[in-house]
Z-matrix of the N, CA and C atoms (Angstrom, degrees):
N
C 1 1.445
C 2 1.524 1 108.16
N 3 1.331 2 113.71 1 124.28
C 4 1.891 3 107.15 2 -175.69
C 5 1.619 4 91.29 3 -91.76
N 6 1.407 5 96.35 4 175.11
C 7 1.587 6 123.57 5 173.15
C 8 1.512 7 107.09 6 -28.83
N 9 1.424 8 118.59 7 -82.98
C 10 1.211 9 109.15 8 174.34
C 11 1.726 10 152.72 9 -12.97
N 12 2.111 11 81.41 10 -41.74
C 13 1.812 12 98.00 11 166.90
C 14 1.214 13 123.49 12 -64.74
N 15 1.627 14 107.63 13 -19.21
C 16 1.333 15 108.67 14 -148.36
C 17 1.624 16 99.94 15 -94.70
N 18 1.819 17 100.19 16 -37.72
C 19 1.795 18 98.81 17 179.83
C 20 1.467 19 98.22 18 -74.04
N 21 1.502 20 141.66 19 -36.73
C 22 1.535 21 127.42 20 -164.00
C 23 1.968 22 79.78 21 -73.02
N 24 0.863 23 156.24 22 -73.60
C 25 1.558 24 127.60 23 -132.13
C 26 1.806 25 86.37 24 -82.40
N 27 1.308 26 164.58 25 -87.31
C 28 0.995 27 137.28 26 166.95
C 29 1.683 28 127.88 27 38.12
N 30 2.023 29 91.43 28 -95.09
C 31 1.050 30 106.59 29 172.63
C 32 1.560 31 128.33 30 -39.56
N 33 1.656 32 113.20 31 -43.49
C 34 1.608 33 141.94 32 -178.37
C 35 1.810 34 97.81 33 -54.93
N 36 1.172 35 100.67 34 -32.90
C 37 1.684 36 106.78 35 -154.52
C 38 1.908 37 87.01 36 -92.89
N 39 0.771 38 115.90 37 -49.91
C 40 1.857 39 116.32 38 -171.29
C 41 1.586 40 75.29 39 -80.03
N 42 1.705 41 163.81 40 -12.28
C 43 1.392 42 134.94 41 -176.50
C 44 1.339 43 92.36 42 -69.98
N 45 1.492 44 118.83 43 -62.94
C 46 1.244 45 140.16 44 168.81
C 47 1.148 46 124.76 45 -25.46
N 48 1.328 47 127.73 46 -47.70
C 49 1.470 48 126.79 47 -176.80
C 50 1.464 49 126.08 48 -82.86
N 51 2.018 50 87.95 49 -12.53
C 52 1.348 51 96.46 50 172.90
C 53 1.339 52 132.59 51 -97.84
N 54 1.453 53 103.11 52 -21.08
C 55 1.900 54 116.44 53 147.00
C 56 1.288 55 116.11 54 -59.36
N 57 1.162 56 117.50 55 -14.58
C 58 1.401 57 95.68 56 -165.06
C 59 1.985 58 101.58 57 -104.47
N 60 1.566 59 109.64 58 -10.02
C 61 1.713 60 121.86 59 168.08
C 62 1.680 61 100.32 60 -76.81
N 63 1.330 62 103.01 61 -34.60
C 64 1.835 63 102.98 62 177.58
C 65 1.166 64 122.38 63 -87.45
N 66 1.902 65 117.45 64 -3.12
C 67 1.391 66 89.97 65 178.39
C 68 1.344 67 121.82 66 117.48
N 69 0.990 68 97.30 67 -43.63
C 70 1.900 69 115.52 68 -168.52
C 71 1.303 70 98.77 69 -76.04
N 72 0.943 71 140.89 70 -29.55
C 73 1.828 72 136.18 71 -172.04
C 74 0.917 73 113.70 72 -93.97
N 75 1.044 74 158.35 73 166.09
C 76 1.786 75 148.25 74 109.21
C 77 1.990 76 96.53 75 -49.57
N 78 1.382 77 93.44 76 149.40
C 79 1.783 78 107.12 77 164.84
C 80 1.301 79 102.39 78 -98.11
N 81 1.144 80 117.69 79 129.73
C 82 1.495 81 135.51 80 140.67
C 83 1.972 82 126.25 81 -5.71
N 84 0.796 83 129.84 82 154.82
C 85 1.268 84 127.73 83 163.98
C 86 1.367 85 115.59 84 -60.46
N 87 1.441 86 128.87 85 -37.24
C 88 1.366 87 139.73 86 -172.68
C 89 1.451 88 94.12 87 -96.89
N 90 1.008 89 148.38 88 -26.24
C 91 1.704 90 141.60 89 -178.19
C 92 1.067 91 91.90 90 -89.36
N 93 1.490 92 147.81 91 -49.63
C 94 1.909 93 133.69 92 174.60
C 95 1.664 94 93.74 93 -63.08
N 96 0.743 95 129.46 94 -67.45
C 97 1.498 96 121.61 95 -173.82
C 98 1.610 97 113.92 96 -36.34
N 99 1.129 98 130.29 97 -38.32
C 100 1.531 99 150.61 98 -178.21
C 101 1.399 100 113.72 99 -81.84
N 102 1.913 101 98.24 100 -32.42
C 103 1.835 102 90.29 101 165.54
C 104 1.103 103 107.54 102 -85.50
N 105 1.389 104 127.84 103 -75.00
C 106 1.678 105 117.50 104 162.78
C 107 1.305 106 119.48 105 9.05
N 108 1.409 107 136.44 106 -63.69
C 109 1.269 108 146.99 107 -165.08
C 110 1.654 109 86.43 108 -73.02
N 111 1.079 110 124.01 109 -104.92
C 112 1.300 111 133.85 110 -164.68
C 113 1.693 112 104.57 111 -31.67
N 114 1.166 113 138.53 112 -49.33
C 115 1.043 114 138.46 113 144.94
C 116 1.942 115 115.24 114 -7.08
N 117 1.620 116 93.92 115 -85.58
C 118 1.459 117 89.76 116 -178.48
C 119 1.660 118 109.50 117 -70.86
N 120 1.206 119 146.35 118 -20.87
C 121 1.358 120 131.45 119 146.29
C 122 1.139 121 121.75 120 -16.74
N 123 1.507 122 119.54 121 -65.69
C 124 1.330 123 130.04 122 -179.84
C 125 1.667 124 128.03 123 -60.23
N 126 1.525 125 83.98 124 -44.96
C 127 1.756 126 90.35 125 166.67
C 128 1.165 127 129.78 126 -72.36
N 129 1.554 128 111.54 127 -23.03
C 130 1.604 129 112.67 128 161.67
C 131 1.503 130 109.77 129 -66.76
N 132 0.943 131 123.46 130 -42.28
C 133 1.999 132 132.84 131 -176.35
C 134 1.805 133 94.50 132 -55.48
N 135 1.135 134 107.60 133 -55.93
C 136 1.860 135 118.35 134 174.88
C 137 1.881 136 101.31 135 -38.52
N 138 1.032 137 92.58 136 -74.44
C 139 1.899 138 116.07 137 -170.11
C 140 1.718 139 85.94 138 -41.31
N 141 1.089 140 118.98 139 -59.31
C 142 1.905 141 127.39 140 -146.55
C 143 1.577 142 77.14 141 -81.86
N 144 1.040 143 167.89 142 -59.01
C 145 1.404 144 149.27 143 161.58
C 146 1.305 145 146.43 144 -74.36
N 147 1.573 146 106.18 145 21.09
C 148 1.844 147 134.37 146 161.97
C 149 1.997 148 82.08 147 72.71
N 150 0.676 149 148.61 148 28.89
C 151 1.319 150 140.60 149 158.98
C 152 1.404 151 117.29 150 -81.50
N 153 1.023 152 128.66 151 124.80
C 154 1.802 153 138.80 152 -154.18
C 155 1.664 154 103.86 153 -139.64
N 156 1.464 155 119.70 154 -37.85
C 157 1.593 156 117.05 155 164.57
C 158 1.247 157 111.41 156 -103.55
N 159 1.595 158 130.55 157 112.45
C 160 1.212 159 118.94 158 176.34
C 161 1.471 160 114.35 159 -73.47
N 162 1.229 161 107.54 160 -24.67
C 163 1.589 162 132.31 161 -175.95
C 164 1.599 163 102.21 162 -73.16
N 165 1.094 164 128.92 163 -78.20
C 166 1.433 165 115.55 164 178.25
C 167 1.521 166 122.91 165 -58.86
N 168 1.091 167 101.44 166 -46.62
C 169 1.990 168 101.72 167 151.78
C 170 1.089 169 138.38 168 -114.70
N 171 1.433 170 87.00 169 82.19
C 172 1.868 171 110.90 170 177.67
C 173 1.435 172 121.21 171 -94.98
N 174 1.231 173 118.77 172 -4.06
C 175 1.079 174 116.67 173 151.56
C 176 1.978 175 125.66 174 -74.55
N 177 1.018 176 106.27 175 -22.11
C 178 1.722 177 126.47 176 -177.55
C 179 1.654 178 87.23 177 -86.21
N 180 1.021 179 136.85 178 -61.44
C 181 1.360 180 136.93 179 -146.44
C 182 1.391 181 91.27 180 -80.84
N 183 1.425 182 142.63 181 -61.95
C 184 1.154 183 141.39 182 155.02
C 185 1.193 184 118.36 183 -34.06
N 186 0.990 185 137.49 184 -30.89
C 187 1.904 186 128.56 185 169.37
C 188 1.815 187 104.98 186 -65.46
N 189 1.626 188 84.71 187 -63.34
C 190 2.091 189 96.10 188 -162.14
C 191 1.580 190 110.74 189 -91.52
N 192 1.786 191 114.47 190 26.90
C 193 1.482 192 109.12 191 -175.50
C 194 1.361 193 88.84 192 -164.00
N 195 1.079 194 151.04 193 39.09
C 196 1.255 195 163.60 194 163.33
C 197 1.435 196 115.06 195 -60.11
N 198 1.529 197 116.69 196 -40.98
C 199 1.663 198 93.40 197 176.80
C 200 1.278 199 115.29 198 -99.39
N 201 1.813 200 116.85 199 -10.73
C 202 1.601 201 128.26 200 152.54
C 203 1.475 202 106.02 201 -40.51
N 204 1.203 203 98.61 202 -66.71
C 205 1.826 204 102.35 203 -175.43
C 206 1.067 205 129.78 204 -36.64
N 207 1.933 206 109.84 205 -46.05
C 208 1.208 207 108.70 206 -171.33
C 209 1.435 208 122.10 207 -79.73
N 210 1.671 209 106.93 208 -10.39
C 211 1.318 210 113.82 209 -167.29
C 212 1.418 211 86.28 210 -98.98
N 213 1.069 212 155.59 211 -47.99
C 214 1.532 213 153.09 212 175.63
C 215 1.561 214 109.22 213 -42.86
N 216 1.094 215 116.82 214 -34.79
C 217 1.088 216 128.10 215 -174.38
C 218 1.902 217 121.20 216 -76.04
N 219 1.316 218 77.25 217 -37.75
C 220 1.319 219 116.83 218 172.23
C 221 1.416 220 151.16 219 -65.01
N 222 1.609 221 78.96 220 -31.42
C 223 2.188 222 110.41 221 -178.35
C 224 2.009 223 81.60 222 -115.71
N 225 0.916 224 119.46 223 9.48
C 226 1.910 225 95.13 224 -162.57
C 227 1.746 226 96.69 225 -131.21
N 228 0.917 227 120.85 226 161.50
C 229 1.661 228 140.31 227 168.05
C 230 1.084 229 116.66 228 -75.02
N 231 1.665 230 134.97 229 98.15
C 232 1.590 231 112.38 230 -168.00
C 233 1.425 232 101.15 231 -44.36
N 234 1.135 233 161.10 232 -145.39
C 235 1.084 234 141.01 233 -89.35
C 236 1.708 235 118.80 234 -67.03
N 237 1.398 236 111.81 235 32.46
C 238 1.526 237 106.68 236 164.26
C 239 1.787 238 89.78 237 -90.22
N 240 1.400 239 95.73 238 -58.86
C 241 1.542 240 98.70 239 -176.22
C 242 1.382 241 135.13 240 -20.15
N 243 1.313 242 97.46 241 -55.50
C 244 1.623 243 116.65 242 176.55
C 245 1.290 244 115.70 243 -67.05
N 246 1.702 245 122.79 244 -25.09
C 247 1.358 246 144.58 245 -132.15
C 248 2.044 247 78.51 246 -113.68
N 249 1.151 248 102.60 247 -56.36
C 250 1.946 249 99.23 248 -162.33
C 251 1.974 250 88.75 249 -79.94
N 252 1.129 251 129.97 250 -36.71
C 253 1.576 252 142.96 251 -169.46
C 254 2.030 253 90.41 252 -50.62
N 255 1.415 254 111.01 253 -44.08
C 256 1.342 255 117.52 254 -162.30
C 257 1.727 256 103.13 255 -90.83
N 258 1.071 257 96.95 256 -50.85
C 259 1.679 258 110.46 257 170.91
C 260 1.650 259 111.50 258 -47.87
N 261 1.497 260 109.69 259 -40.25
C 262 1.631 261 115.56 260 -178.47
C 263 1.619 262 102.64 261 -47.97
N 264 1.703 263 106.80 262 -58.08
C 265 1.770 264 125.89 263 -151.54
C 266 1.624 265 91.15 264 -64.07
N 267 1.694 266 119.14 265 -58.56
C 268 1.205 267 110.52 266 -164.67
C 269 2.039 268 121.35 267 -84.70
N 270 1.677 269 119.00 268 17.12
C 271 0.728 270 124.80 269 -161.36
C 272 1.809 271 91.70 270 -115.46
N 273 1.297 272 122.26 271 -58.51
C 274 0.997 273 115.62 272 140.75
C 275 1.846 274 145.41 273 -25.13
N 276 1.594 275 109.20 274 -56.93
C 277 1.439 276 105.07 275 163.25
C 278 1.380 277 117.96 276 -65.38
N 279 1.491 278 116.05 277 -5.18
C 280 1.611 279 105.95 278 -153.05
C 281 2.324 280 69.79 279 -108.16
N 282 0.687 281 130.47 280 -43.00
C 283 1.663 282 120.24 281 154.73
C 284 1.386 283 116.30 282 -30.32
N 285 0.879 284 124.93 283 -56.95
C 286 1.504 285 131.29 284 -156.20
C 287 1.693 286 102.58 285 -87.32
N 288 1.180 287 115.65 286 -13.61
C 289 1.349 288 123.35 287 -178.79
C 290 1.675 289 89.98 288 -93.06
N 291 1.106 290 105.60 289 -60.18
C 292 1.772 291 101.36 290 -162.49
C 293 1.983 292 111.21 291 -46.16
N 294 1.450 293 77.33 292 -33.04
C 295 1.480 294 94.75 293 -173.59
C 296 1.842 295 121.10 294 -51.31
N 297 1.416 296 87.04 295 -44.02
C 298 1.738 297 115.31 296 -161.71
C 299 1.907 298 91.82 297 -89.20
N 300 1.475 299 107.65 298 -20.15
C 301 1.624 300 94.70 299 -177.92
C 302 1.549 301 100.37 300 -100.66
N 303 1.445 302 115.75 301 -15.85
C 304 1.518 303 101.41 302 158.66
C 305 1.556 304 132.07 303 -70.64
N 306 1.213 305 100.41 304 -35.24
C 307 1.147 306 106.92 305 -179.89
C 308 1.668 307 112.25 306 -67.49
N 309 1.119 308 116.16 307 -29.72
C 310 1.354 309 146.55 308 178.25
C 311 1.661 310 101.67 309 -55.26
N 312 1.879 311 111.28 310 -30.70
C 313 1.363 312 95.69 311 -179.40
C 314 1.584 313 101.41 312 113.21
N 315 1.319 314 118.41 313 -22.31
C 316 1.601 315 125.12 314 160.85
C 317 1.375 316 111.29 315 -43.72
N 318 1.503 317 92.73 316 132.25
C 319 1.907 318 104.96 317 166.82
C 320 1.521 319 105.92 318 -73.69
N 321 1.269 320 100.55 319 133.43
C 322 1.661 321 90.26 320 166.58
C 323 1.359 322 115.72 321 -91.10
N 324 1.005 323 133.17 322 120.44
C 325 1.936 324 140.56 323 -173.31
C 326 2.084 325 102.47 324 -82.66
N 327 1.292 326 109.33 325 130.16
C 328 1.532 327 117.22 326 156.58
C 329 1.586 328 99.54 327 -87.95
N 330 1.266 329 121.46 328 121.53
C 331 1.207 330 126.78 329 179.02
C 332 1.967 331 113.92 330 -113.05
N 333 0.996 332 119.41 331 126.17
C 334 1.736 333 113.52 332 -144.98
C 335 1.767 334 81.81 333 -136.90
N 336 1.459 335 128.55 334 102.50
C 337 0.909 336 132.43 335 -173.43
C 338 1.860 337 111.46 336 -118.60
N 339 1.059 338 119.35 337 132.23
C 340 1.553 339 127.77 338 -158.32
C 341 1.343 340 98.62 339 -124.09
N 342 1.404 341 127.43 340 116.52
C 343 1.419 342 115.57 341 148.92
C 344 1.620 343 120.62 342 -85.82
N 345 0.812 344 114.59 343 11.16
C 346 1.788 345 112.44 344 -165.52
C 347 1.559 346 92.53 345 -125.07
N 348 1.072 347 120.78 346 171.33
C 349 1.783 348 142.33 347 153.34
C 350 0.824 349 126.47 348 -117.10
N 351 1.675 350 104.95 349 108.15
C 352 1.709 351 124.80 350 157.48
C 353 1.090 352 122.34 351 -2.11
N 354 1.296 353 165.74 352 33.45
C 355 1.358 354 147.94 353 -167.78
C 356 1.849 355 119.48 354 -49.26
């Protein structure tokens, strides 16, 4: 393969990575798998510096999670980003509630919901 092969598959791979931050592609099984990962990278870097909105403190998250970010940013579709960034805040508060109504003395319910029938 000469020089040439090497910048066109390159180039092919950043065309790709950049449809797939815009939207225009579907990702692969192994490119969701790769955001996922980088994803929870980042959210552990979040957790290890009490940061819970990356969105309202994006300036904090951008200082102490900066190379999480860029690779999250990076493996994901902006709007996954924004999409798991929002999912973090209300997945968490909806924790912290369960928490405070157990402690509170709340039953916790397993709730096992079926649309179909067993036959």
């Amino acid at each position: 393969m000469g020089i040439l092969g090497l910048f066109t598959s390159t180039s092919e791979e950043e065309k790709r990575a950049s449809e797939i931050r815009k939207g225009t592609v579907a990702p692969t099984r192994a490119e969701r798998q790769r955001c996922w990962e980088s994803r929870d990278l980042y959210f552990a870097c979040l957790d290890k510096h009490d940061i819970i909105d990356a969105l309202k403190e994006d300036k904090k998250a951008s200082k102490e999670c900066k190379a999480e970010s860029t690779k999250f940013e990076e493996n994901c579709a902006e709007k996954w980003v924004t999409y798991f960034k929002q999912w973090r805040v209300q997945d968490i508060q909806k924790r912290r509630r369960l928490a405070e109504l157990e402690a509170q003395g709340g039953i916790k319910l397993d709730v096992n919901t079926q649309f179909t029938e067993k036959k």
